[in-house]
Every structure is written in structure tokens, then in C-alpha cells.
N, C-alpha and C positions, 0 to 999 in steps of 0.2 A: 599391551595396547595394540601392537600392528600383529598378531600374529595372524588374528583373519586375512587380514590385507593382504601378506607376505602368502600365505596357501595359497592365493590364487595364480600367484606370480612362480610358482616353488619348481615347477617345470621345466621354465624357460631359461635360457643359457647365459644372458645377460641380464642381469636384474638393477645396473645402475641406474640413478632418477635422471642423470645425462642422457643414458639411453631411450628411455620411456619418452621422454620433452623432445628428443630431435626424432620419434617417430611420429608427435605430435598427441600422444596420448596422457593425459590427465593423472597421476598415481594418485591415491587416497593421501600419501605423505603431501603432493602436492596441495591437494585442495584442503586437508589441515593448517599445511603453512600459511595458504591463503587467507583462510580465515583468520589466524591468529594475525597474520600481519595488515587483515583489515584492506586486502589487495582481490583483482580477480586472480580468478586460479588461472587463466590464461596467460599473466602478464607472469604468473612463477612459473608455469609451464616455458615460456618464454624466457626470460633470464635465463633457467639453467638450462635449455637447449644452447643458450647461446654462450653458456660456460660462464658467465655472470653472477651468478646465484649458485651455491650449492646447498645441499638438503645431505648434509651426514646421517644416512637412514640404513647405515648396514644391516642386512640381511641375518647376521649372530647375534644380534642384538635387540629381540623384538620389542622389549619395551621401552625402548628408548621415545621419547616425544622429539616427534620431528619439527627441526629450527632451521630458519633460514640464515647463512651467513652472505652477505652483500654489502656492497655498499648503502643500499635505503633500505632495508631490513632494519627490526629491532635488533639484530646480533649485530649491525654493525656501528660507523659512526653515527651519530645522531645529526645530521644535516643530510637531507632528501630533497633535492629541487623539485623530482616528478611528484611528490606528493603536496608540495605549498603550492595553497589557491591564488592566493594572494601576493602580489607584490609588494606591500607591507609586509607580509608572514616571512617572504624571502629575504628582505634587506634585513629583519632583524633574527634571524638563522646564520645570514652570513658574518652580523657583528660577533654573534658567538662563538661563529667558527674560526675567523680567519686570526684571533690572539692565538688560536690553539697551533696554527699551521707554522708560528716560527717559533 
């Protein structure tokens, strides 16, 4: 699946998606992720520059399908505040959540 992706990168001496995000550039794993998780790819670009988000997209591994783990990612908990429009959609996010928290 990534091996196109990965040739273009196959040169260069750091190839983490931390490194690509705090040079400010977009990787194809990123705007994957994006899509799937329904986000702009800027705000994943964002997260894992800021170490927030990662994207396990080793380089040995080309056909691995790139996933985000986060906190408002589908890989992680299920309650996202920056994603609820509503403050109804948040009050009844946080009933669910907060039996889970004790």
C-alpha cells in the first residue's frame, strides 16, 4: 500500500512522520489518516508535530494501513470534545464517559 509513498522518502535520513509534521510537510500516511479519521490533514500534521498523535508507519513495513493513535482518533478513547458541535452532543459524551473514569 505505502511502498510508492515510502520511494520518494527512501533517500532521506530521517524518515519519522514526527519529523515530516515539525518540518511542516504533509506525508501521504498523514493525509490517509486524515481522511479516515474524517480530520483536516493539517490538524494531523499538527498533533504529531506536536507529539500528540502518532501514525506507527514504519518504514519495514510498507503495507501496513496508516492509523492514528490519540486521544480523539478512532484508535483511541471514544470521547473527543474538539470534534462535538454541540453542547447537548458534549453533555451526553461526557455521561458516558465519566462512569468509565472511576
Amino acid at each position: 500500500m505505502r511502498t510508492p509513498w515510502l520511494a520518494k522518502r527512501q533517500n532521506h535520513k530521517n524518515v519519522s512522520q514526527l519529523h515530516y509534521a515539525r518540518q511542516g510537510m504533509i506525508t501521504e500516511e498523514m493525509a490517509y489518516v486524515a481522511e479516515r479519521e474524517g480530520l483536516p490533514a493539517e490538524l494531523i500534521r499538527t498533533e504529531v508535530g506536536r507529539g500528540r498523535m502518532i501514525i506507527p508507519a514504519n518504514i519495514n513495513h510498507p503495507n501496513l494501513e496508516p492509523m492514528a493513535i490519540e486521544f480523539c482518533s478512532m484508535c483511541g478513547p471514544k470521547f473527543c470534545p474538539m470534534q462535538t458541535k454541540l453542547e447537548e452532543e458534549a453533555l451526553r459524551e461526557l455521561e458516558e464517559v465519566l462512569p468509565q473514569l472511576k
